[in-house]
C-alpha positions as CSV (number, residue, x, y, z in Angstrom):
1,X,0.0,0.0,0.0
2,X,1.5,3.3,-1.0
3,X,2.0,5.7,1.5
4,X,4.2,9.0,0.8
5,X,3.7,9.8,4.6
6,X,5.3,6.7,5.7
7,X,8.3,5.4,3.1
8,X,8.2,1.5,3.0
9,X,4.8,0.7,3.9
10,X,4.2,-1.5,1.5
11,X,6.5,-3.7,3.6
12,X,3.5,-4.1,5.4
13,X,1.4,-5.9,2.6
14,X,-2.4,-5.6,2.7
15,X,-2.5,-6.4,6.6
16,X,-5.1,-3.8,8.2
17,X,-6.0,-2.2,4.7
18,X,-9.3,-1.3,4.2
19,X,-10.3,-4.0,1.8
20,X,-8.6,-6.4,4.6
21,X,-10.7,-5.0,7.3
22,X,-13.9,-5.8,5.4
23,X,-13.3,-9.5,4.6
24,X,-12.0,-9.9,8.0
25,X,-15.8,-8.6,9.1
26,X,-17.7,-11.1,6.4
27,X,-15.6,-13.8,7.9
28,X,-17.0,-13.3,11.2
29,X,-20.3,-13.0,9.6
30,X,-19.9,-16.4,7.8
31,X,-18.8,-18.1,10.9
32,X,-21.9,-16.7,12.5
33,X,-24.3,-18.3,9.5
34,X,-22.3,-21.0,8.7
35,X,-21.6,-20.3,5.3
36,X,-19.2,-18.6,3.3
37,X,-20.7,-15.3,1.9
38,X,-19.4,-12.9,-0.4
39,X,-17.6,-9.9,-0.1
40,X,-19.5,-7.0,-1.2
41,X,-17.8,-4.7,-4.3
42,X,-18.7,-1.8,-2.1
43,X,-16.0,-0.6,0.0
44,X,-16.4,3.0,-0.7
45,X,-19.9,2.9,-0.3
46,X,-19.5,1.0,3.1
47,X,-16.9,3.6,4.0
48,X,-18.9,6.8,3.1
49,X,-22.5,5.1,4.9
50,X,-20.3,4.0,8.1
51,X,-20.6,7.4,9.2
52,X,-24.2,7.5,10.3
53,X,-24.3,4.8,12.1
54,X,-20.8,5.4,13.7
55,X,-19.2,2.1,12.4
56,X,-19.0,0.0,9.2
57,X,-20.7,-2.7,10.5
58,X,-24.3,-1.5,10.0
59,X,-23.8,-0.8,6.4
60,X,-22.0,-3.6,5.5
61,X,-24.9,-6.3,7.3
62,X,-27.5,-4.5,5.2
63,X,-25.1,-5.3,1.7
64,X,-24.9,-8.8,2.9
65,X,-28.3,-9.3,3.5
66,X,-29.3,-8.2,0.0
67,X,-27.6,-11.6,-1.0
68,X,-30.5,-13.2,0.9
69,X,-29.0,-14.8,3.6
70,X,-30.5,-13.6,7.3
71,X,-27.2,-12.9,8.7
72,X,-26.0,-10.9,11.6
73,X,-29.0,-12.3,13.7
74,X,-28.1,-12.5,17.5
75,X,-24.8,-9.9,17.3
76,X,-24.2,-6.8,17.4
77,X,-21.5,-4.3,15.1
78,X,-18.6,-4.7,18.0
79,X,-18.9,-8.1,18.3
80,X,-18.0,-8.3,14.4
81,X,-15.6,-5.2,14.5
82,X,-13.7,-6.7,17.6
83,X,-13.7,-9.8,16.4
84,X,-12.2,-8.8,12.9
85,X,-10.2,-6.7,14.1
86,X,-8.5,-10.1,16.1
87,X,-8.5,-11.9,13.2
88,X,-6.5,-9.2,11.4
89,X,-3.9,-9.0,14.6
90,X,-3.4,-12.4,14.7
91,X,-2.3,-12.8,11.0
92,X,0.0,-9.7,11.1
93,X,1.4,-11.5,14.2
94,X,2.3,-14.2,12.8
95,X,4.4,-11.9,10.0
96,X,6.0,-10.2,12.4
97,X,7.2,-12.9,13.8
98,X,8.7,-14.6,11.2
99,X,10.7,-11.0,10.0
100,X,12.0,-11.5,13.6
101,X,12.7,-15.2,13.1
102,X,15.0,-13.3,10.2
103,X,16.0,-10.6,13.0
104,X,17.1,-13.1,15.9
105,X,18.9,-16.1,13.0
106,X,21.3,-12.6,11.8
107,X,22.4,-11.5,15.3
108,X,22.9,-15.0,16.6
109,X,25.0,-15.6,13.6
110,X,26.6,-11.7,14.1
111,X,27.3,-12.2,17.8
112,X,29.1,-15.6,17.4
113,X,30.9,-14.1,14.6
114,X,32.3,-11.4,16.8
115,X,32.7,-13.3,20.2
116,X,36.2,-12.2,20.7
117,X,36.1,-8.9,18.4
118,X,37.5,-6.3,21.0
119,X,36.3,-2.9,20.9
120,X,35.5,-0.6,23.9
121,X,32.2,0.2,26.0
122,X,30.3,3.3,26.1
123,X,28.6,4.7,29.1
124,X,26.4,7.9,29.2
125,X,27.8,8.3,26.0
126,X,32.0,8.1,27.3
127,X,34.3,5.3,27.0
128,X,34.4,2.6,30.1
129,X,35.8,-0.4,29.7
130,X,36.8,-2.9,27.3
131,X,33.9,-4.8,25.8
132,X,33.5,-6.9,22.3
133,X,31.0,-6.5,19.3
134,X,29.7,-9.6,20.1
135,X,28.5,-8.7,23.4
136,X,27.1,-6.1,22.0
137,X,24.9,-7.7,19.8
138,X,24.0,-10.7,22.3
139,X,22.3,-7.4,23.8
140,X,20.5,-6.5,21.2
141,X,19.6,-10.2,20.5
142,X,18.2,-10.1,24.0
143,X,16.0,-7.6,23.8
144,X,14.9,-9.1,20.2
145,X,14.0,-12.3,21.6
146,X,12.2,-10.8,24.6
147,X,9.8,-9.2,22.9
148,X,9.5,-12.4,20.1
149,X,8.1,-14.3,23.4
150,X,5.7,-11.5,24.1
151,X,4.5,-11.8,20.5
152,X,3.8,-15.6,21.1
153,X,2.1,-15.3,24.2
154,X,-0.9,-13.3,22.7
155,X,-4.1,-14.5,22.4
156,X,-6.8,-13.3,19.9
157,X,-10.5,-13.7,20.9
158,X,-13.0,-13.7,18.9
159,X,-16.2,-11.3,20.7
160,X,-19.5,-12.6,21.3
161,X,-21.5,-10.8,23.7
162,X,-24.6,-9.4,21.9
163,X,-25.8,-5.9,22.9
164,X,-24.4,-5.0,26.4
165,X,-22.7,-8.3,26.7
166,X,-25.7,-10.3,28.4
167,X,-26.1,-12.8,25.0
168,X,-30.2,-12.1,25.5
169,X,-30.7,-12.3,21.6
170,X,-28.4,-15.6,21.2
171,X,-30.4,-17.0,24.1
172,X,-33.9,-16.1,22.8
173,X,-32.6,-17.4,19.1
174,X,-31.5,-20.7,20.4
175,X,-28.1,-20.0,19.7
176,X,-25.8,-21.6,22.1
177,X,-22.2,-20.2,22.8
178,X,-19.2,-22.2,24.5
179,X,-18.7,-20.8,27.7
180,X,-14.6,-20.4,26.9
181,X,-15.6,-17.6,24.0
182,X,-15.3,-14.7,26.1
183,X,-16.9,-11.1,26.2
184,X,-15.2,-7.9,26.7
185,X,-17.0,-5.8,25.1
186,X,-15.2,-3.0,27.9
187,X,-12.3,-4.8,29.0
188,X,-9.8,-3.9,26.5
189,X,-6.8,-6.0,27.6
190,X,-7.1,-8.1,24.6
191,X,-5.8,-5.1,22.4
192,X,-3.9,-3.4,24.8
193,X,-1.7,-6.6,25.6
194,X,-1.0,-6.5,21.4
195,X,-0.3,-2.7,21.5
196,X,2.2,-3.4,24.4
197,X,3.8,-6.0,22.3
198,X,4.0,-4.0,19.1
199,X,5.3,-1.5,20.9
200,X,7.8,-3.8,22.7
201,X,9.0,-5.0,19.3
202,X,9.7,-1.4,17.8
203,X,11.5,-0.6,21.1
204,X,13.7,-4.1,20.2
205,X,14.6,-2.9,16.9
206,X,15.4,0.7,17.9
207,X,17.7,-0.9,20.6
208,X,19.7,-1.8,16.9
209,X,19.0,0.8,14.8
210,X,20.2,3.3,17.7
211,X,23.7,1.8,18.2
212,X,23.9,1.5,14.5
213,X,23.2,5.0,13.4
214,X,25.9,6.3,16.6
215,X,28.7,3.6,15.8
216,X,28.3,4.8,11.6
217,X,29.1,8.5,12.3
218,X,32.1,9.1,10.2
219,X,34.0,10.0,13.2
220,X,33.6,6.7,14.7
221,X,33.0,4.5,11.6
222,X,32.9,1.3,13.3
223,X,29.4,-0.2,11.9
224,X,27.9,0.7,8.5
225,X,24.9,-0.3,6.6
226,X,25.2,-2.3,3.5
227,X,23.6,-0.2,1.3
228,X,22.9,2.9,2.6
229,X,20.8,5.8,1.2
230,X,21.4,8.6,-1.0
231,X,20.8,12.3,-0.7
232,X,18.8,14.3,-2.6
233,X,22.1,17.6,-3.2
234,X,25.0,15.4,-1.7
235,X,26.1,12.2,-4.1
236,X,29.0,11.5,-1.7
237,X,26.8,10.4,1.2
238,X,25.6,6.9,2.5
239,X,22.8,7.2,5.1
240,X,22.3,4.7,7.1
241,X,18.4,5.3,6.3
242,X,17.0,1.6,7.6
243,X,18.3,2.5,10.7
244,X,16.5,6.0,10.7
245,X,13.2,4.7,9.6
246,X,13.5,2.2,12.1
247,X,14.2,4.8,14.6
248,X,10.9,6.8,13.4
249,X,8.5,4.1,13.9
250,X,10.0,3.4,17.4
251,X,9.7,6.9,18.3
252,X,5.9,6.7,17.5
253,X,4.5,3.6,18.6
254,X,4.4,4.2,22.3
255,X,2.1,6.8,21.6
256,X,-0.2,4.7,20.1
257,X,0.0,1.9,22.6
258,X,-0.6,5.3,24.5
259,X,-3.7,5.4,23.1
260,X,-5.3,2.3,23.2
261,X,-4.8,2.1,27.1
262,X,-6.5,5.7,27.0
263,X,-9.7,4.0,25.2
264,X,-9.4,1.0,27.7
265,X,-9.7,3.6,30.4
266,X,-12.9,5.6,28.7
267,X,-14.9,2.6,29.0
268,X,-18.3,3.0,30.8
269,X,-21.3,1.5,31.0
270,X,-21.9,-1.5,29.0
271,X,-20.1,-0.4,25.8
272,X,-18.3,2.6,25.2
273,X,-18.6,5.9,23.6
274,X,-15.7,6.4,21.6
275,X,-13.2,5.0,23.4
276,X,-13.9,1.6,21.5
277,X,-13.8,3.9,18.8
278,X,-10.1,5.2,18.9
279,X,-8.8,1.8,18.5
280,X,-9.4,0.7,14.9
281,X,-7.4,3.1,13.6
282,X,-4.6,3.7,16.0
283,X,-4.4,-0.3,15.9
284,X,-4.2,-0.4,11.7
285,X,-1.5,2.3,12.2
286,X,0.9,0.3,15.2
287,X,0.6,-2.6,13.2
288,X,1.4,-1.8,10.0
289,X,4.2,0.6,11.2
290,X,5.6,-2.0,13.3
291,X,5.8,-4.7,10.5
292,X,7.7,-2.2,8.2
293,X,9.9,-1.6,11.5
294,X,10.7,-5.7,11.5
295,X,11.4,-6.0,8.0
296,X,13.9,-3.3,7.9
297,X,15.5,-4.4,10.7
298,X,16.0,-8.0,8.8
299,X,17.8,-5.8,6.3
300,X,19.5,-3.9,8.2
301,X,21.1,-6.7,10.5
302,X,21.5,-8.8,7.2
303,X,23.6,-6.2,5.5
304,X,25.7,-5.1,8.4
305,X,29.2,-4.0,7.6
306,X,31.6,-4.7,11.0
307,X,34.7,-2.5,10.7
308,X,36.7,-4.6,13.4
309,X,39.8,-3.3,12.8
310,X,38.0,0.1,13.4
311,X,36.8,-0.8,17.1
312,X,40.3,-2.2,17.7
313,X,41.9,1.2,17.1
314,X,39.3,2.7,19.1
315,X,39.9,0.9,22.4
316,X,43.6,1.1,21.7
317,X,43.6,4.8,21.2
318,X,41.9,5.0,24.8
319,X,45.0,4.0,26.3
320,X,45.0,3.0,30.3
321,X,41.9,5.0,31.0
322,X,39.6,2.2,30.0
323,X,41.9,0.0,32.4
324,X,41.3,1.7,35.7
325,X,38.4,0.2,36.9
326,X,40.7,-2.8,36.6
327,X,43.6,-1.7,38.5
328,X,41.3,-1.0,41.3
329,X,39.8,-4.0,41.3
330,X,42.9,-5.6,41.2
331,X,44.7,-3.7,44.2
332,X,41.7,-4.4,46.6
333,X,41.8,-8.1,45.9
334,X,45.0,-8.1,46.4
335,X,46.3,-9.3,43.0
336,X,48.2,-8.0,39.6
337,X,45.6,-7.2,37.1
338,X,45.0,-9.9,34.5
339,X,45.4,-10.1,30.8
340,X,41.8,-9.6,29.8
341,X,39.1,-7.6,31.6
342,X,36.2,-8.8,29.6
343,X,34.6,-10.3,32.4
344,X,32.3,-13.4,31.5
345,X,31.0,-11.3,28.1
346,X,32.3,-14.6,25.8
347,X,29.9,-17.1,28.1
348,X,27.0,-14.2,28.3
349,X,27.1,-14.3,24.2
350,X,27.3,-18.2,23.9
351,X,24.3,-18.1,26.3
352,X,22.2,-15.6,23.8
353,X,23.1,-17.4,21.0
354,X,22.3,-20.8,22.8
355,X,18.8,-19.2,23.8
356,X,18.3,-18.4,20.2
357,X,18.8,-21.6,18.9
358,X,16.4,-22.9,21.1
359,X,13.8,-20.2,20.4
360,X,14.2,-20.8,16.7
361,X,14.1,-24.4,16.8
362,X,10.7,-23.9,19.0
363,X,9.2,-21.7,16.5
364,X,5.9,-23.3,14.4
C-alpha cells in the first residue's frame, strides 16, 4: 500500500488495509451463519454510509443481507468489529514474527561471529571499559528475543457478547455459545496486551537501529549499513536510512499503545462511547508501522558491515583510562591485574546465541 507519509509501507502488505478489514468482518459473519458469503464490491460505499451509524458494521450487514441470507441475527457491530479486528492482529502477528525469526537467526550468527572482536564500552555516551561486538549484539539479541516471546504469548479472541454483553438475543434465538468464547465488550486487555507487544518490538529494533546510526558517524566509523541511502544535493553520502526509519517508527508507537490504554480507560457503562472507537485506527497504524519496522531491521542486520579493525583502534587509542576500573579492582583483591578484563562477556554471548537456537528451533 503506498504511502508517501510513511516510506516503506508497502513492507506491510495488505494487513489492516481497508479492503482487509472488510473480509475480516464477512468472515465473522460467515462463521456466524455457517456459510461462506461474499464480499460486497462496495468498500467505498460502506466507507462513506459507516458514518451515520458510527461504524461500518451497519452498512456492511444491510449489503450482505441483499444476497438473501439472514445474517448478523443475534450480534451486534462490536462483536463483528472486535472480532475482525483479532483476526487481522493475529495474522499480522504471525508476519512479524517470522521477520524476527529473520532478526534473531542474523544477530545470533553476528554475535558468534564477533565473540572475541575487542572494541571498547560506552557509558552515558563516554568510553568505560573494554567490551567486544559480540556482546554487543547478544544485547541486542536479547532484547529481540524478549519481545518475540511477548508476540507468542498473545491471544486473539473472537467477541461474542450481543448488545451489552448479556447474549439475550443468542439466548432467545437458540443459539448456544461455548462458555470459553469470552466477552469484553469493555475490558480492552485483549488489544492493549498486542499494542504493548507492538510496541515492545519497535522498542527491540530501535535498541539496533540506535547503536547502529551512533557507531556509523564518520568520526567513529565502526558499523555501516550495506547499502545505505542517497541524498537528494550530496552524491558523496551513504545514510544509514534503515536505521532512521527504524528509529521513526520506534519513536511513534508508544504513543499509540498510548492510546489504546487511554480508550481501555474511557470505558463505561456496558459499551463505550468512543473510546472503543479510537482503536481501529490507531491499531491499523501500530501494526502496519511495526511490521515495516521488523522487515527493515532483517535488512538492516542482514547487511551489516563490521569495521573490526576500526573498534580495535578505538579501544587502543583510549589508552590505560579504560583500564582503571581494573587496576582497582585488582589492588583491593589483592592481586596483579589480568590479561583480559572482559569479564564473563564470551559465556553471556554463547548463552544468547544458545537461547536463540532454542527459540528458533521452537518456533511453528
Amino acid at each position: 500500500m503506498a504511502d508517501l507519509f510513511w516510506p516503506g509501507d508497502e513492507r506491510a502488505g495488505l494487513h489492516f488495509t481497508s479492503a482487509a478489514f472488510l473480509r475480516a468482518m464477512v468472515a465473522v459473519e460467515s462463521d456466524w451463519v455457517g456459510r461462506e458469503l461474499e464480499v460486497p464490491d462496495a468498500l467505498d460505499e460502506i466507507s462513506a454510509e459507516a458514518e451515520s451509524g458510527g461504524n461500518p458494521v451497519i452498512p456492511l450487514v444491510r449489503h450482505l443481507r441483499e444476497q438473501g441470507t439472514d445474517v448478523h441475527r443475534g450480534l451486534t457491530s462490536q462483536d463483528v468489529v472486535d472480532s475482525a479486528l483479532m483476526r487481522m492482529a493475529g495474522a499480522a502477528v504471525a508476519d512479524l514474527r517470522r521477520d524476527l525469526a529473520r532478526v534473531v537467526g542474523g544477530l545470533a550468527d553476528l554475535a558468534s561471529a564477533h565473540r572475541e572482536t575487542p572494541m571498547v564500552a560506552r557509558t552515558l555516551t563516554q568510553h568505560a571499559v573494554p567490551t567486544t561486538f559480540g556482546f554487543r549484539v547478544a544485547a541486542w539479541l536479547t532484547a529481540v528475543l524478549d519481545a518475540d516471546e511477548d508476540l507468542a504469548r498473545l491471544a486473539f479472541p473472537a467477541q461474542l457478547g450481543g448488545a451489552a454483553g448479556t447474549r439475550a438475543a443468542m439466548v432467545e434465538l437458540g443459539r448456544a455459545v461455548p462458555d470459553d468464547v469470552p466477552r469484553w465488550h469493555t475490558t480492552r486487555s485483549a488489544v492493549t496486551r498486542v499494542g504493548d507487544a507492538l510496541a515492545g518490538t519497535t522498542d527491540a529494533c530501535a535498541r539496533i537501529a540506535n547503536d547502529v546510526l551512533v557507531m556509523s558517524r564518520p568520526e567513529i566509523g565502526e558499523l555501516a549499513e550495506g547499502s545505505g541511502g542517497g541524498s537528494s544535493t550530496m552524491p558523496n553520502k551513504a545514510n544509514p536510512t534503515l536505521s532512521v526509519l527504524v528509529r521513526r517508527a520506534a519513536l511513534t508507537s508508544p504513543q499509540l499503545a498510548a492510546t489504546l490504554h487511554l480508550a481501555a480507560v474511557q470505558q463505561v457503562d456496558d459499551r463505550a462511547d468512543g473510546g472503543w472507537h479510537a482503536e481501529w485506527a490507531t491499531l491499523r497504524d501500530l501494526v502496519r508501522r511495526t511490521l515495516v519496522a521488523a522487515s527493515q531491521t532483517a535488512d538492516l542486520v542482514a547487511g551489516l558491515v563490521v569495521h573490526a579493525e576500526r573498534m580495535a583502534a578505538t579501544l587502543a587509542a583510549a589508552g590505560d583510562d579504560v583500564l582503571a576500573e581494573q587496576r582497582s579492582m585488582a589492588a583491593a583483591a589483592g592481586h596483579a591485574p589480568a590479561p583480559s578484563y572482559l569479564g564473563d562477556a564470551a559465556a553471556y554471548v554463547d548463552q544468547v546465541v544458545a537461547r536463540a537456537h532454542r527459540h528458533l528451533e521452537e518456533k511453528p
